[in-house]
C-alpha positions as CSV (number, residue, x, y, z in Angstrom):
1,X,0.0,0.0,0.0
2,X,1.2,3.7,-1.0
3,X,2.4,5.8,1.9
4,X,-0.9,8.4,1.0
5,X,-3.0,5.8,1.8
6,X,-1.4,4.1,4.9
7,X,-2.2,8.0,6.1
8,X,-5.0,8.9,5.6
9,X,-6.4,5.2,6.7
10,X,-4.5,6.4,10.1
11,X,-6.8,10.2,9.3
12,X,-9.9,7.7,9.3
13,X,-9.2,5.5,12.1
14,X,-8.6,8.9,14.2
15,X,-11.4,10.6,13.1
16,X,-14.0,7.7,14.2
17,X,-11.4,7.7,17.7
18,X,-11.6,11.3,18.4
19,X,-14.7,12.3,16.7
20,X,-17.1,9.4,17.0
21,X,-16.1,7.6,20.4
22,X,-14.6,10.6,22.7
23,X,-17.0,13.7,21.3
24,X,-14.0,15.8,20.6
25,X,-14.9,18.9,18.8
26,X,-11.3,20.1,18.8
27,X,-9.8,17.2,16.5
28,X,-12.7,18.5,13.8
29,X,-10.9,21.3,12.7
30,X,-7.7,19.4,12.2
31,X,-9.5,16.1,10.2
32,X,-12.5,18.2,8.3
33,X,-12.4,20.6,5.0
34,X,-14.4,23.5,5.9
35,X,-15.5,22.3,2.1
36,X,-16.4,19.0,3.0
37,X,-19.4,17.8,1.8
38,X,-21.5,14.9,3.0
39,X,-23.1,12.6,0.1
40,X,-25.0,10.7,2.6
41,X,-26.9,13.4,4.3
42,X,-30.7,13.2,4.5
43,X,-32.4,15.0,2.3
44,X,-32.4,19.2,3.4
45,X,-30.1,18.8,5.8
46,X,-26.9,20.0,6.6
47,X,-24.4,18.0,4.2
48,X,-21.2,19.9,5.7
49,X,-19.3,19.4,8.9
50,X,-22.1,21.0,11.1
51,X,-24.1,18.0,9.7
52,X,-22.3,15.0,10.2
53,X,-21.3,16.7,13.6
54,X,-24.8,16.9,14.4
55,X,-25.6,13.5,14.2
56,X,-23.2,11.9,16.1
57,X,-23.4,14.9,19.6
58,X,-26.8,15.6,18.9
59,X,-28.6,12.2,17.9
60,X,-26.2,9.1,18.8
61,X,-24.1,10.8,21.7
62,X,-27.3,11.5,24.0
63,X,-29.0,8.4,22.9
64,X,-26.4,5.7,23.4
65,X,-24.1,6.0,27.1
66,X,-20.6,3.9,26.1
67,X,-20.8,5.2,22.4
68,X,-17.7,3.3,20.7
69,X,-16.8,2.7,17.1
70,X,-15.2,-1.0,15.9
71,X,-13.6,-1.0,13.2
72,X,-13.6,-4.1,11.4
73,X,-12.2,-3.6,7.8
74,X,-10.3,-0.5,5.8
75,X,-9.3,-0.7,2.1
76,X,-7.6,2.3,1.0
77,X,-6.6,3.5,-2.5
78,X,-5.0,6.9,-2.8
79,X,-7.2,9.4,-1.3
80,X,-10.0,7.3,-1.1
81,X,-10.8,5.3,2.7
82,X,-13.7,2.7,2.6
83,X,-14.3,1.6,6.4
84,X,-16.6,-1.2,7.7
85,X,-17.2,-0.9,11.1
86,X,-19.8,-0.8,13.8
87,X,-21.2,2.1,16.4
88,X,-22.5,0.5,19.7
89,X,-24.0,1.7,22.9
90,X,-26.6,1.1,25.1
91,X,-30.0,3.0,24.4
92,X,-30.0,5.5,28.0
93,X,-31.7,8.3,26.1
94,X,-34.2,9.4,23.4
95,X,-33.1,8.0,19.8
96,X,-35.1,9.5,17.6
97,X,-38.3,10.1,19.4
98,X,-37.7,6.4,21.2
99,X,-37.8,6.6,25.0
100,X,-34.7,5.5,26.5
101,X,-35.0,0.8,26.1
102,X,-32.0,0.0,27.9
103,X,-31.0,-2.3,25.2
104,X,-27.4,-2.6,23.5
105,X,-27.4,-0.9,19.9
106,X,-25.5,-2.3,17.4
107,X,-25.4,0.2,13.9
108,X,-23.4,-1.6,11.2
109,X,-21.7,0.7,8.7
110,X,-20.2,1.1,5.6
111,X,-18.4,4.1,4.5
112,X,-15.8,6.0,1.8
113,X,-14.2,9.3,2.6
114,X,-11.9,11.2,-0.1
115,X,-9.6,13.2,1.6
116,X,-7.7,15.9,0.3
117,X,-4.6,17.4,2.0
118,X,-5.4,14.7,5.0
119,X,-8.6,16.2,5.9
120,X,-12.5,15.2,5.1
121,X,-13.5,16.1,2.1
122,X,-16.8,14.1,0.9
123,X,-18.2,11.2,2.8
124,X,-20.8,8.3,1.1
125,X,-22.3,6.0,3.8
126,X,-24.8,3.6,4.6
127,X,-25.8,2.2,7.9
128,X,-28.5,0.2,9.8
129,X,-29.6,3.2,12.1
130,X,-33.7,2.8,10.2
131,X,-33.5,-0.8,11.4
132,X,-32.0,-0.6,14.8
133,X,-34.9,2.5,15.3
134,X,-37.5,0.1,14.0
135,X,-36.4,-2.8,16.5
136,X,-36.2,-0.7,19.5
137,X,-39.7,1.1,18.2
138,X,-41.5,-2.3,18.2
139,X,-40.0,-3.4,21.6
């Protein structure tokens, strides 16, 4: 593997360290574009960094106490990361209009990041966040 890629696979790997698990808004500035642009985002939302920030301190963070992110698999090709992991947590608070189940949540994920000069730049992503909601929803 090139040396571009070995780095910004290490980029990746800190970003769902720092970012994801520990909350910490400090590494964004150092790992995001300001012109990064998410792919993934739900329609008329925020698709930049405010965005994908959002979702994990806003949505995941309060929801699931223990928040940590496994990764399982990275393939990297020039400035292009693909990443299989998993988010768990246990459900302590409000996911999405769900009362708090006490339940482990386990969100499987798959996702690419381009980066340019060893920062964010665009993100594509899916994940299993509609069917974990739909599991703890039914009970």
């Amino acid at each position: 593997m090139d040396s571009l890629a070995q780095l910004n696979k290490q980029v990746v790997q800190r970003f769902n360290q720092e970012v994801i698990t520990e909350g910490r808004l400090d590494t964004v500035a150092d790992l995001m574009d300001p012109d990064f642009i998410n792919h993934s985002a739900p329609a008329g939302t925020d698709t930049g960094p405010g965005g994908m920030l959002h979702t994990f301190n806003s949505i995941l963070r309060p929801a699931l106490s223990g928040m940590q992110v496994h990764i399982q698999q990275q393939v990297a090709e020039g400035d292009v990361v693909t990443t299989r992991k998993t988010i768990t947590g246990t459900h302590t608070g409000p996911l999405l209009g769900i009362a708090a189940t006490g339940q482990a949540v386990t969100i499987d994920v798959m996702d690419m990041v381009r980066l340019r000069n060893g920062k964010y730049y665009e993100h594509w992503g899916v994940n299993t966040l509609a069917a974990v909601v739909a599991r703890l929803r039914a009970g």
